[in-house]
DRENZARO-288125 format. One record per residue (C-alpha): residue number from 1; residue in three letters; x, y, z. Coordinates in pm, 1 decimal. Last residue first. Layout:
<recs>
(rec NUM; ALA; (X; Y; Z))
...
</recs>
This chain:
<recs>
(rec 398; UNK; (6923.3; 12568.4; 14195.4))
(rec 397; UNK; (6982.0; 12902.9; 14069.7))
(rec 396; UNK; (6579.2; 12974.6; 13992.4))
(rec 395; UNK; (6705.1; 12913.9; 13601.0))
(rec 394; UNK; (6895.8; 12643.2; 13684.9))
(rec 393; UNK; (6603.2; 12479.1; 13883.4))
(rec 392; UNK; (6332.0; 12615.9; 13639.0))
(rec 391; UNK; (6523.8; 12406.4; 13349.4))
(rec 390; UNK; (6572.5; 12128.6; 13540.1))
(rec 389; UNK; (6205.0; 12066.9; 13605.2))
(rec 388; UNK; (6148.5; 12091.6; 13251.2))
(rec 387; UNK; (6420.8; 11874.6; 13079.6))
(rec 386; UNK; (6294.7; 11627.3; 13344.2))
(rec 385; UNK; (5928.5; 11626.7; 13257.0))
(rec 384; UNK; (5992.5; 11599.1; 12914.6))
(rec 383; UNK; (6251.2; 11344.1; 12957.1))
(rec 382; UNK; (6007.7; 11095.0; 13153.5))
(rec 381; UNK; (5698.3; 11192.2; 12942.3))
(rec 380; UNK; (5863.7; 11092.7; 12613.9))
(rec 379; UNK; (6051.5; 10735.5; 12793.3))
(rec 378; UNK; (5699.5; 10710.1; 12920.7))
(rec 377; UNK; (5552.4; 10722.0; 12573.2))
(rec 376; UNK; (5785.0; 10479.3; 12385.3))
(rec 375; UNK; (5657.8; 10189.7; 12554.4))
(rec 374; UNK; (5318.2; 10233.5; 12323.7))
(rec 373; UNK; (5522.7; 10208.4; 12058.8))
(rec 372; UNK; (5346.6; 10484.3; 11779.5))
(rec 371; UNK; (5241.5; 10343.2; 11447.5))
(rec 370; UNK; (5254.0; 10423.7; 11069.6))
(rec 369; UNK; (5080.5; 10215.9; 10839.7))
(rec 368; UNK; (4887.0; 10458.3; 10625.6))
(rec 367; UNK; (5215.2; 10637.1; 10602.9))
(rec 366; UNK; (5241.9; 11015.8; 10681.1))
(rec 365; UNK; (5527.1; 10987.7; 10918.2))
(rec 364; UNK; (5714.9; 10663.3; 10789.6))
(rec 363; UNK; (5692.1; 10319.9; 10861.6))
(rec 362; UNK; (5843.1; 10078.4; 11082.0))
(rec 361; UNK; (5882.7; 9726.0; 11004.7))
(rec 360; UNK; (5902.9; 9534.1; 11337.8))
(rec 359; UNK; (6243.1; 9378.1; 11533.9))
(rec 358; UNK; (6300.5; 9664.2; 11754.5))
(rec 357; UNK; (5996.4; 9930.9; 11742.2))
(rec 356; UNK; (5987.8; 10240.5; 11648.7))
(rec 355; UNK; (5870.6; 10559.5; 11903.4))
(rec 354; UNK; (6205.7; 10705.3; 11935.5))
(rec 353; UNK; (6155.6; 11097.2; 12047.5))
(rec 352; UNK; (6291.8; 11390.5; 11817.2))
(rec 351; UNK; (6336.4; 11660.6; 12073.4))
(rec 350; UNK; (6330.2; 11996.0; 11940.9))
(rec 349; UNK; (6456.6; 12261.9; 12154.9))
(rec 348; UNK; (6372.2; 12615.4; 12228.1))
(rec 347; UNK; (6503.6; 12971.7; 12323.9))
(rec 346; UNK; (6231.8; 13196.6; 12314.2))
(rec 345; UNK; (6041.3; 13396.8; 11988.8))
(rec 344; UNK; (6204.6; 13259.3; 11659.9))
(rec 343; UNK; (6177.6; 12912.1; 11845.7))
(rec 342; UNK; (5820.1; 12911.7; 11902.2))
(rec 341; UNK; (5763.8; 13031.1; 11533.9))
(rec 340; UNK; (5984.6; 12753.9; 11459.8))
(rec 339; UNK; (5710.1; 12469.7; 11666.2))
(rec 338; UNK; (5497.6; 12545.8; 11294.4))
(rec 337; UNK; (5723.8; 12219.7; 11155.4))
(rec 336; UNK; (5935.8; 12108.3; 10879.6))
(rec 335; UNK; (6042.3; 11821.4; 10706.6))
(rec 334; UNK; (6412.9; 11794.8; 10572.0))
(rec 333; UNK; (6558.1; 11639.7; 10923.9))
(rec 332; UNK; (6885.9; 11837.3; 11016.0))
(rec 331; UNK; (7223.4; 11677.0; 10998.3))
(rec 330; UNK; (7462.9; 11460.3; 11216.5))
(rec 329; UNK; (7204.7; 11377.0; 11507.9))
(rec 328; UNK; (7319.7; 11266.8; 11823.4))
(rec 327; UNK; (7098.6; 11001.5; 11953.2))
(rec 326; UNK; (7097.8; 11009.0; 12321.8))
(rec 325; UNK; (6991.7; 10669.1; 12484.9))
(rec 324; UNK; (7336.2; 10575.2; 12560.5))
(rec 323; UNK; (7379.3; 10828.0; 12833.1))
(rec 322; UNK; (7115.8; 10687.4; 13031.8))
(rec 321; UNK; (6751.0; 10722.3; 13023.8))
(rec 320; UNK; (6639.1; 10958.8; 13349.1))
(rec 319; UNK; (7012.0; 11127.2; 13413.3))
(rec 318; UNK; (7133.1; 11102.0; 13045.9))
(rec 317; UNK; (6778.0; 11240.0; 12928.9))
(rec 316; UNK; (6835.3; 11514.9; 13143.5))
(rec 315; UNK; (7164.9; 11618.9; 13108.6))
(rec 314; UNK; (7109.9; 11585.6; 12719.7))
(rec 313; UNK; (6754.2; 11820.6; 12734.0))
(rec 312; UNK; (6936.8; 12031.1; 12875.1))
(rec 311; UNK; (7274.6; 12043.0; 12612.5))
(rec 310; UNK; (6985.3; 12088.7; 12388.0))
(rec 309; UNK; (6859.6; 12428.6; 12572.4))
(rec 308; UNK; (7187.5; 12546.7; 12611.9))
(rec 307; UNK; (7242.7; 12500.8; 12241.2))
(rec 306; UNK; (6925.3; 12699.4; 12134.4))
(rec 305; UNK; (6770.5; 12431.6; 11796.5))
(rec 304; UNK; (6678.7; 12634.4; 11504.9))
(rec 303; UNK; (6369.0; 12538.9; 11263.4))
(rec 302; UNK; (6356.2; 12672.1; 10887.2))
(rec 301; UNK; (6099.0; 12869.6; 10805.9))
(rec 300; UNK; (5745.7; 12739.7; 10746.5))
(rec 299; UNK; (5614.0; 12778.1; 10439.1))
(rec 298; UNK; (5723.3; 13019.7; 10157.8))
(rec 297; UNK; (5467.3; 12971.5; 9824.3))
(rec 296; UNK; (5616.9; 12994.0; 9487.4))
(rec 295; UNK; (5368.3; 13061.9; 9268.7))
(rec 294; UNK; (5440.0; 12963.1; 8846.1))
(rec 293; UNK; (5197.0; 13054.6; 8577.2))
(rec 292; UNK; (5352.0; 12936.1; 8212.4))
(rec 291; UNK; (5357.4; 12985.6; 7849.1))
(rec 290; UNK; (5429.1; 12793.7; 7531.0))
(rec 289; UNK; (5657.8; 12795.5; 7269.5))
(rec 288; UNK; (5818.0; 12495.6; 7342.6))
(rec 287; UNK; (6181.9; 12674.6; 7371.6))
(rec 286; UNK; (6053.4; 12943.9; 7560.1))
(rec 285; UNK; (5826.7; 12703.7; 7715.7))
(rec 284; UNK; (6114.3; 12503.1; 7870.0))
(rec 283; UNK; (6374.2; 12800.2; 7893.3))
(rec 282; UNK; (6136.7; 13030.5; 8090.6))
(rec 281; UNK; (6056.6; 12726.7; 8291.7))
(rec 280; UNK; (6406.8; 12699.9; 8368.6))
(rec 279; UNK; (6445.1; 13024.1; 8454.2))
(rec 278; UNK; (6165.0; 13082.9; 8693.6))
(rec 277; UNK; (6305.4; 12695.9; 8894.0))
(rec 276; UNK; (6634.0; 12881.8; 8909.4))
(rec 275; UNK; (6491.7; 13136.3; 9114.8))
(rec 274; UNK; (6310.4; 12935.4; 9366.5))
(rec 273; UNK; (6636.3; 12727.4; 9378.3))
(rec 272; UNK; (6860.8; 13030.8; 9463.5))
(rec 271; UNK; (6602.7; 13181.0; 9685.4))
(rec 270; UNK; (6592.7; 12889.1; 9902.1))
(rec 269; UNK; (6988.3; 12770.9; 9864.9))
(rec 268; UNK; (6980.7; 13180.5; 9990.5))
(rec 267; UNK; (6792.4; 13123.3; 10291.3))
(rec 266; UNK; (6974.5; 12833.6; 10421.7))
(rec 265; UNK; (6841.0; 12472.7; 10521.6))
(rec 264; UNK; (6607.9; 12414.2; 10183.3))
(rec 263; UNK; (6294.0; 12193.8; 10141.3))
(rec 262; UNK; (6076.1; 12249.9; 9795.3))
(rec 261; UNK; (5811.6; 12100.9; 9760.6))
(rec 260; UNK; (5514.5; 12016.4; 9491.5))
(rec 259; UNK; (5284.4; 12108.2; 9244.9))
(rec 258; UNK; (5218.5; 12012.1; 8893.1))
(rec 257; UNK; (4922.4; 12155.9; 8647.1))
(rec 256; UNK; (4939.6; 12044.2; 8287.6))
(rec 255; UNK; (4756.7; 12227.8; 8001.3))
(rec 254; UNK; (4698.4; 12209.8; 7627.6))
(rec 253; UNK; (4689.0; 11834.2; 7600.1))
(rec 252; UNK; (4744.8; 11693.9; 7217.1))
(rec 251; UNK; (4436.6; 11473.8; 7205.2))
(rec 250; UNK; (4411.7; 11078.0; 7085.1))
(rec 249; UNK; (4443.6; 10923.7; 7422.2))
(rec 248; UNK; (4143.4; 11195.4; 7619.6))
(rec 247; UNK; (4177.1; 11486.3; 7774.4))
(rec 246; UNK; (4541.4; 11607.4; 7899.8))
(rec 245; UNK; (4681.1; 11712.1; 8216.9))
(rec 244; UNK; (4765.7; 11687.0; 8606.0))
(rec 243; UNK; (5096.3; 11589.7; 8816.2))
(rec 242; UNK; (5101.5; 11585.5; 9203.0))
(rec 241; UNK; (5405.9; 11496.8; 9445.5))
(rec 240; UNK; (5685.3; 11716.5; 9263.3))
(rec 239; UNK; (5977.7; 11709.1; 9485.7))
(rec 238; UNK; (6229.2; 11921.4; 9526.6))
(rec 237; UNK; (6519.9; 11832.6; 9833.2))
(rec 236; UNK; (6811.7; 12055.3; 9934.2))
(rec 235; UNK; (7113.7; 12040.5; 10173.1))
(rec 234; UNK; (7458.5; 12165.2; 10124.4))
(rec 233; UNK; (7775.0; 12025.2; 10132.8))
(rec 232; UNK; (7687.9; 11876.4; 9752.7))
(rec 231; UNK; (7644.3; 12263.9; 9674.5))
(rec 230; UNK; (7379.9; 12343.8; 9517.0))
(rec 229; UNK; (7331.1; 12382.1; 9084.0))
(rec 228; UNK; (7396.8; 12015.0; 8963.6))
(rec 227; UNK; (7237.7; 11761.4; 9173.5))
(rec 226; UNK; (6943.4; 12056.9; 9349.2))
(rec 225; UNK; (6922.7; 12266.6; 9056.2))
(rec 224; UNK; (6947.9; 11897.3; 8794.6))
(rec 223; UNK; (6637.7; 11825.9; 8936.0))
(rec 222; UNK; (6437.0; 12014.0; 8770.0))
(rec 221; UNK; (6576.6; 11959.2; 8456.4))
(rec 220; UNK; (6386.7; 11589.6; 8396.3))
(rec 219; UNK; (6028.1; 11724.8; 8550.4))
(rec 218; UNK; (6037.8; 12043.4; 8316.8))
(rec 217; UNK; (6126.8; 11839.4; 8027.0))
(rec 216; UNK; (5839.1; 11615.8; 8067.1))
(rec 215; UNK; (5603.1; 11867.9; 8177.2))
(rec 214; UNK; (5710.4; 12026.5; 7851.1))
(rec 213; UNK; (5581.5; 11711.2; 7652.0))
(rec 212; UNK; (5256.8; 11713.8; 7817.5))
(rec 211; UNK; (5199.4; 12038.6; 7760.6))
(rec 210; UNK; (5260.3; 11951.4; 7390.7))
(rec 209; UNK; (5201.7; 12327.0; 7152.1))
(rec 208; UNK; (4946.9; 12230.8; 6874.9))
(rec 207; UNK; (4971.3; 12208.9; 6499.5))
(rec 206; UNK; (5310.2; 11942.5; 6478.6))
(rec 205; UNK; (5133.1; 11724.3; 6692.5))
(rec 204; UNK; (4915.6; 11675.2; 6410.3))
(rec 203; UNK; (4796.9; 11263.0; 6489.7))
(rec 202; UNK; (4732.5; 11389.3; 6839.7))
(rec 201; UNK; (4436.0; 11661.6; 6738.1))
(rec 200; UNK; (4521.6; 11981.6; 6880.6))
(rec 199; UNK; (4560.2; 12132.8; 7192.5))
(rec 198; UNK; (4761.3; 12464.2; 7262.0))
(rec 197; UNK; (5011.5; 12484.1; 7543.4))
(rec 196; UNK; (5010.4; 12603.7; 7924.6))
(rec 195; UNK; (5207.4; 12466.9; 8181.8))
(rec 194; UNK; (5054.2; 12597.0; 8525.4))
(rec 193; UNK; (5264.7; 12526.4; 8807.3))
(rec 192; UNK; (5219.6; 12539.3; 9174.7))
(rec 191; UNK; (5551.1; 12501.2; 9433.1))
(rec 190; UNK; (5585.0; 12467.5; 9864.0))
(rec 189; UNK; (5790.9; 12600.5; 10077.8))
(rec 188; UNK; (5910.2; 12405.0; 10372.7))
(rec 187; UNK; (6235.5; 12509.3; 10536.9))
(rec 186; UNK; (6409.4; 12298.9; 10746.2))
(rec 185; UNK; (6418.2; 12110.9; 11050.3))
(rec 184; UNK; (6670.8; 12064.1; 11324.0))
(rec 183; UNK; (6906.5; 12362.9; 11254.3))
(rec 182; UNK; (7151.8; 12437.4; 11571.5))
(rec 181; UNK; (7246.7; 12175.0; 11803.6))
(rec 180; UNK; (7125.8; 11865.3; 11712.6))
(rec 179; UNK; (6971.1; 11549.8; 11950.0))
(rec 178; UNK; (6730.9; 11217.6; 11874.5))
(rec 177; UNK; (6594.0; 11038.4; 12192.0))
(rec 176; UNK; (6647.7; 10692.6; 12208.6))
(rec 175; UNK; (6394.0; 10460.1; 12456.2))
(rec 174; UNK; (6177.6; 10372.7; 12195.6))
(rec 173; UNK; (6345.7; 10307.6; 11883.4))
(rec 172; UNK; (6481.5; 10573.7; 11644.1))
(rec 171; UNK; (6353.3; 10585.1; 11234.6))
(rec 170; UNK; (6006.0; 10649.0; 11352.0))
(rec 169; UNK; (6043.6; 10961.9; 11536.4))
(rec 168; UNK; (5760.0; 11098.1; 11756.8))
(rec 167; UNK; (5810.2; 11475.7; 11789.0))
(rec 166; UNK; (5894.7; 11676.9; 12110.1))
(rec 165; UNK; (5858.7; 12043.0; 12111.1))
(rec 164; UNK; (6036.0; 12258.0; 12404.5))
(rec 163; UNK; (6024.1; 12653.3; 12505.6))
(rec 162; UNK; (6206.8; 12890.4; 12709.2))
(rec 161; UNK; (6122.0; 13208.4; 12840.6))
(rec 160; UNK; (5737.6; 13243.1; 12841.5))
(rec 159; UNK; (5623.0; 13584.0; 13002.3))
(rec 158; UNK; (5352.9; 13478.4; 13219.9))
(rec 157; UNK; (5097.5; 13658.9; 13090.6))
(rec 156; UNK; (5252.0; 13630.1; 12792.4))
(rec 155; UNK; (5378.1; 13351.3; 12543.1))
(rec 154; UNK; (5004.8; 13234.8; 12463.0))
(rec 153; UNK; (4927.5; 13589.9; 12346.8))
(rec 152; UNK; (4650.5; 13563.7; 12123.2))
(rec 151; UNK; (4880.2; 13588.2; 11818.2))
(rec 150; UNK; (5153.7; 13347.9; 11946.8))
(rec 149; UNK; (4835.5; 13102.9; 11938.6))
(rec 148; UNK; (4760.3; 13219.3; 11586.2))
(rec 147; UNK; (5099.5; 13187.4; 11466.7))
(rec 146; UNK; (5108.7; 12775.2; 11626.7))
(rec 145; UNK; (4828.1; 12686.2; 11455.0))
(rec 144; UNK; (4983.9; 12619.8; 11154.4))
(rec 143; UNK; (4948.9; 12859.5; 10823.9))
(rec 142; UNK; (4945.0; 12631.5; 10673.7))
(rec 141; UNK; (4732.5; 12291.2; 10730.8))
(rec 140; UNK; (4954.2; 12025.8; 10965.5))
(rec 139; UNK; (5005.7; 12169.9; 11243.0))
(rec 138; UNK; (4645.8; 12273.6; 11258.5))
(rec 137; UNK; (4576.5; 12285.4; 11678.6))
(rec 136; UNK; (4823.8; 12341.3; 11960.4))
(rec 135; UNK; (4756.2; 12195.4; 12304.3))
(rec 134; UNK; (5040.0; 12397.5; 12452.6))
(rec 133; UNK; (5139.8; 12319.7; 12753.2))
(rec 132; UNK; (5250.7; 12643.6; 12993.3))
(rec 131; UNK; (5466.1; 12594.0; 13300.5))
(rec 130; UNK; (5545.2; 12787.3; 13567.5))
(rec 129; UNK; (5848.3; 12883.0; 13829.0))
(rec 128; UNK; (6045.1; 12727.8; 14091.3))
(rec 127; UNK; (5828.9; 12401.6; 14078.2))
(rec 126; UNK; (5823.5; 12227.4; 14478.2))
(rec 125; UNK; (5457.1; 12390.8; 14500.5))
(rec 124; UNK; (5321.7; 12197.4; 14202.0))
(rec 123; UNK; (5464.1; 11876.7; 14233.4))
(rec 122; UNK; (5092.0; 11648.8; 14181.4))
(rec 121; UNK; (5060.4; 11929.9; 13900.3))
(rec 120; UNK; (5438.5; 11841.4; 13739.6))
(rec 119; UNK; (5353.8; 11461.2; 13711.0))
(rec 118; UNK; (4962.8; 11523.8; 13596.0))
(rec 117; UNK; (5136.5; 11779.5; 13344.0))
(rec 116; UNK; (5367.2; 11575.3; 13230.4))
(rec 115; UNK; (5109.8; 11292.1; 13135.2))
(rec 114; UNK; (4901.4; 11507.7; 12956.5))
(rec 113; UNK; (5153.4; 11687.0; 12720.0))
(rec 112; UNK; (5311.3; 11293.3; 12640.2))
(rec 111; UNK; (4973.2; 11183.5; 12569.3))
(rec 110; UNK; (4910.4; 11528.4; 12338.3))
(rec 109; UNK; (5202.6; 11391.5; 12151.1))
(rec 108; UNK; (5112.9; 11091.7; 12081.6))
(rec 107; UNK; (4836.3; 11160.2; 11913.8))
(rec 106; UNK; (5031.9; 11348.6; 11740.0))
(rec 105; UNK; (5179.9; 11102.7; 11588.3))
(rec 104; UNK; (5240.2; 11179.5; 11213.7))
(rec 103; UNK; (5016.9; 10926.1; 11093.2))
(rec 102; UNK; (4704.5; 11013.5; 11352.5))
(rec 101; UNK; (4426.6; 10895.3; 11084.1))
(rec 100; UNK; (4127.2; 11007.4; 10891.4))
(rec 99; UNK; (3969.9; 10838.6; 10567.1))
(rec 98; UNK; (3690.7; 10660.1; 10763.0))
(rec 97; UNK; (3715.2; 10747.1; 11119.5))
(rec 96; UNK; (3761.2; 10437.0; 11372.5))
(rec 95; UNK; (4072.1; 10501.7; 11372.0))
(rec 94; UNK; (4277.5; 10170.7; 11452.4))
(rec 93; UNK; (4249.7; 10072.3; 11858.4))
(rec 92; UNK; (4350.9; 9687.4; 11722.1))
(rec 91; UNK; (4594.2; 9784.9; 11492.7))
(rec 90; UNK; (4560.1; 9677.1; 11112.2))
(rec 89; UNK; (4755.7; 9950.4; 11061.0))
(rec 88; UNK; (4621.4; 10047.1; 10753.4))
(rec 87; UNK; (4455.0; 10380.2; 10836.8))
(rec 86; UNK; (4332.1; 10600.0; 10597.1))
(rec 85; UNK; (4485.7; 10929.7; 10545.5))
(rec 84; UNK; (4321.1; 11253.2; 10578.7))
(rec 83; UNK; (4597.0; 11367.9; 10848.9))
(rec 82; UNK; (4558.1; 11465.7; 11241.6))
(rec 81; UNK; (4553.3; 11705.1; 11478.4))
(rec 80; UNK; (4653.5; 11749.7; 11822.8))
(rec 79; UNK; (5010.4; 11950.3; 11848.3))
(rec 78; UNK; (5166.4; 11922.8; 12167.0))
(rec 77; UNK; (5379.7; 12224.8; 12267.6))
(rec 76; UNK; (5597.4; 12218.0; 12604.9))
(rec 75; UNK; (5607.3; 12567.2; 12748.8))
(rec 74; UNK; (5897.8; 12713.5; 13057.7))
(rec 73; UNK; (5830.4; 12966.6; 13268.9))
(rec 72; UNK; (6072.0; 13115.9; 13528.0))
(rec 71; UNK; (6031.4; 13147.5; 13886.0))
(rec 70; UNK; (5880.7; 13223.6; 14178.7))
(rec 69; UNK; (5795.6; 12953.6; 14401.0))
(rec 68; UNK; (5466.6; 12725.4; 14428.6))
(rec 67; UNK; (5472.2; 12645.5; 14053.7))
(rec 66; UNK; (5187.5; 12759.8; 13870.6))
(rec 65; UNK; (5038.4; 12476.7; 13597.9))
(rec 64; UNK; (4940.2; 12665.1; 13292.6))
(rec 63; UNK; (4697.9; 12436.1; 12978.9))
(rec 62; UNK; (4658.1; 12680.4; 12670.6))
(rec 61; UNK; (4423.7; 12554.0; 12453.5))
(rec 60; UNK; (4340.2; 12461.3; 12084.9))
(rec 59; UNK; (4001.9; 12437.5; 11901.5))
(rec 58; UNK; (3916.0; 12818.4; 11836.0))
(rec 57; UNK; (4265.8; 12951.4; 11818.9))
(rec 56; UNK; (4303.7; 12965.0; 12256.6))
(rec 55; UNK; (4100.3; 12798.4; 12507.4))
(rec 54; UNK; (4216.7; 12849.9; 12836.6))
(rec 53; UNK; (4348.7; 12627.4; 13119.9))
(rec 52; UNK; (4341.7; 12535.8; 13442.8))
(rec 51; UNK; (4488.8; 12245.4; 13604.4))
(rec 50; UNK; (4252.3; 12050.4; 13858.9))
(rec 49; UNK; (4394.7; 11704.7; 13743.7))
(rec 48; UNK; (4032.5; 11623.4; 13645.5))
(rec 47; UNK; (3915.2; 11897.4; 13452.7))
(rec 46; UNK; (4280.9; 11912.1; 13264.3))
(rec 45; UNK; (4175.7; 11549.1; 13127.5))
(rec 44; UNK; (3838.0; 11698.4; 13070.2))
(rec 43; UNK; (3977.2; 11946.4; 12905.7))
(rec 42; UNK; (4200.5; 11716.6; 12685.2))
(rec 41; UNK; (3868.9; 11495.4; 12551.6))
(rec 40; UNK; (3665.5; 11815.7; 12484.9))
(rec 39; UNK; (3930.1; 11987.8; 12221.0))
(rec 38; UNK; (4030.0; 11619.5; 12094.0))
(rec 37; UNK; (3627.0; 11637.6; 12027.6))
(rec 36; UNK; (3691.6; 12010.1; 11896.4))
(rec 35; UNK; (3981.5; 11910.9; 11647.2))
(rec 34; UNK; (3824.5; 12067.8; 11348.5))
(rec 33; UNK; (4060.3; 12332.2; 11259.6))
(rec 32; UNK; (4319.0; 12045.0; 11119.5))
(rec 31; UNK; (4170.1; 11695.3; 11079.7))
(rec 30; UNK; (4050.5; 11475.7; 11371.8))
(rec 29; UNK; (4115.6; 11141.7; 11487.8))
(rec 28; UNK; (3890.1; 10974.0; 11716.3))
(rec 27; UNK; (4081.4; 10602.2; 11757.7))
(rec 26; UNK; (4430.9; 10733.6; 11803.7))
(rec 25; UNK; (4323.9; 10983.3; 12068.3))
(rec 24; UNK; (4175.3; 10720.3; 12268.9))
(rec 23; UNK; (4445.0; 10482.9; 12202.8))
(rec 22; UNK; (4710.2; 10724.6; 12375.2))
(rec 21; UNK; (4487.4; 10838.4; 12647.2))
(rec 20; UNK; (4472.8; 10454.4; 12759.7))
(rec 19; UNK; (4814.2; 10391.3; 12722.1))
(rec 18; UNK; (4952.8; 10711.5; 12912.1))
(rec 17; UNK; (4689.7; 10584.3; 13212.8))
(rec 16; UNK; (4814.4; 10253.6; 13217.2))
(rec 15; UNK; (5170.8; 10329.5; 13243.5))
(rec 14; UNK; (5101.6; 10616.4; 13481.1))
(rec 13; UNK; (5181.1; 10560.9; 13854.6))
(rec 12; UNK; (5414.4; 10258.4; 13786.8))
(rec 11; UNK; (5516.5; 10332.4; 13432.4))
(rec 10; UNK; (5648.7; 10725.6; 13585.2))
(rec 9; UNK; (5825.8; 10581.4; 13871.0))
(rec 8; UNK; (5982.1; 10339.8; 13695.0))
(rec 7; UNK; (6089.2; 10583.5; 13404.3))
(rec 6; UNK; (6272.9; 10811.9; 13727.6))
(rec 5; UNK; (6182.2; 11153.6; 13819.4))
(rec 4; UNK; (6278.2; 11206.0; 14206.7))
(rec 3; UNK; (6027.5; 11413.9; 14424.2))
(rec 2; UNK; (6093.2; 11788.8; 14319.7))
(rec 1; UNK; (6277.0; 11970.4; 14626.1))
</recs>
């Protein structure tokens, strides 16, 4: 039998140890496809707990603890890079990299990956089956890292049969952990427009053709798809994050270049809204007299949550947190995530995991002043750890 799980147990033998990983990380950020000192600082974690592992998309790994019984195998993905933000925490283990910064937590992350598998290597031959971590690079630049892992076989060799993400969620406190059947996360596609007039001098407007002034149409009817053309019962964001035209005051500007987002749940709200975007700015320039280049670029499809697998993770979180720790979740979070590719291949689970605090602003993923509770990380490791352990028990027949 597995030696009892309990959040004591776990702050006791590892509070310090979670803590100390966790600032580490958070002081040596690194951006996507460059995470070779995160690399270095998780194998010699692995070095020390004995735990083999291989190194898989160039800075990423593949961490495999063998259980001392047949079984099944389970993999928990951590994603390790970070975001070219800079840090205004004021916190004192800030980033000490100019410009760089864990805002989305995944520093986090890879301390929750190390501390389960120190708990499940010290239990090694009482596992009924195997467990991969996934040390997964680029989450954050597309295509993710998590296609070119899949690509060099991380779910083979042991077959993989069941997988599990967790995710640091600002908007829960530590010691909740967030719950949905079905859809968790959504699509994320993303938009580049060209607007293309004729310049002129500004007191003729009447000689040129306004980019400016069709960006300004363009911006006001785009959002009438999402209020006026999808359903209310459905779910849909656009936003345009990045506007770009014009010379000088006194020119008419012949060019504006937007991009932006576009999150959907369903596949045909997606082509729906990437459709109606092509008409309007047929209309808009039509009308304008202008022209237009428009990509539509598909991201990361939209992520499903297995139903056995949640109602798991709920036995286990009400057995190591209590009942009133689980968060059930009324509708899907519009960001996305690579962890779908996981879930298109093996039944999977996202966890979101509470790491606000009570009492404190908390800020959101991608904020300079986002922050992690360091309390929060045992409550991480402690469900983690259980959601695995019974997962290879019901799976062995235990």
């Amino acid at each position: 039998m597995v030696a009892e799980l309990t959040v004591d147990t776990i702050e006791a033998k590892l509070g310090d140890y979670l803590q100390n990983v966790y600032r580490d990380l958070h002081q040596n950020p690194e951006l996507s496809t460059q995470e070779f000192e995160t690399q270095a600082f998780i194998k010699t974690e692995l070095d020390k707990l004995n735990i083999p592992y291989k190194i898989m998309a160039k800075t990423g790994l593949c961490a495999e603890i063998r259980g001392g019984q047949p079984g099944k195998t389970v993999l928990l993905r951590a994603d390790i890079d970070a975001l070219a933000i800079h840090e205004q925490t004021g916190l004192e283990y800030a980033s000490k990299k100019e410009g760089i910064m864990h805002a989305c937590g995944h520093d986090a992350h890879t301390t929750v990956g190390l501390g389960v598998a120190a708990l499940l290597q010290e239990r090694a031959q009482d596992l009924k089956g195997n467990i991969k971590i996934m040390f997964q690079p680029s989450e954050e630049m597309p295509p993710g890292g998590a296609k070119f892992m899949i690509e060099e076989g991380i779910l083979e060799n042991p077959k993989v049969d069941a997988a599990i993400g967790i995710h640091t969620n600002p908007y829960l406190l530590a010691g909740q952990i967030g719950l949905k059947d079905g859809y968790i996360l959504a699509n994320t596609d993303r938009i580049f427009i060209s607007l293309i007039g004729k310049g002129g001098h500004a007191a003729a407007p009447q000689e040129g053709i306004d980019a400016i002034a069709m960006a300004g149409q363009f911006i006001a009817g785009i959002q009438n798809i999402v209020a006026r053309q999808v359903s209310p019962l459905d779910r849909a964001v656009i936003t345009l994050g990045k506007i770009s035209g014009g010379y000088t005051p006194n020119s008419i500007a012949d060019q504006v270049e937007l991009a932006g987002t576009v999150r959907t749940i369903k596949a045909e709200t997606q082509s729906h809204i990437e459709n109606q975007i092509a008409r309007l700015l047929q209309s808009v320039t039509g009308f304008w007299g202008g022209t237009y280049k428009y990509e539509y670029r598909k991201g990361h499809p939209a992520t499903w949550n297995d139903k056995r697998m949640v109602d798991l993770v709920r036995r286990a979180t009400a057995e190591c947190l209590g009942a009133e720790s689980i968060i059930e979740l009324d509708n899907p979070y519009m960001s996305g995530d690579d962890f779908t590719y996981l879930a298109q291949a093996v039944p999977s689970v996202f966890i979101e995991w509470g790491t606000a605090t009570e009492g404190k602003e908390n800020f959101a993923w991608h904020h300079p002043k986002f922050h992690v509770n360091l309390s929060s990380l045992k409550y991480g490791v402690a469900v983690v750890t259980q959601s695995i352990v019974h997962f290879l028990n019901e799976e062995a027949g235990v």
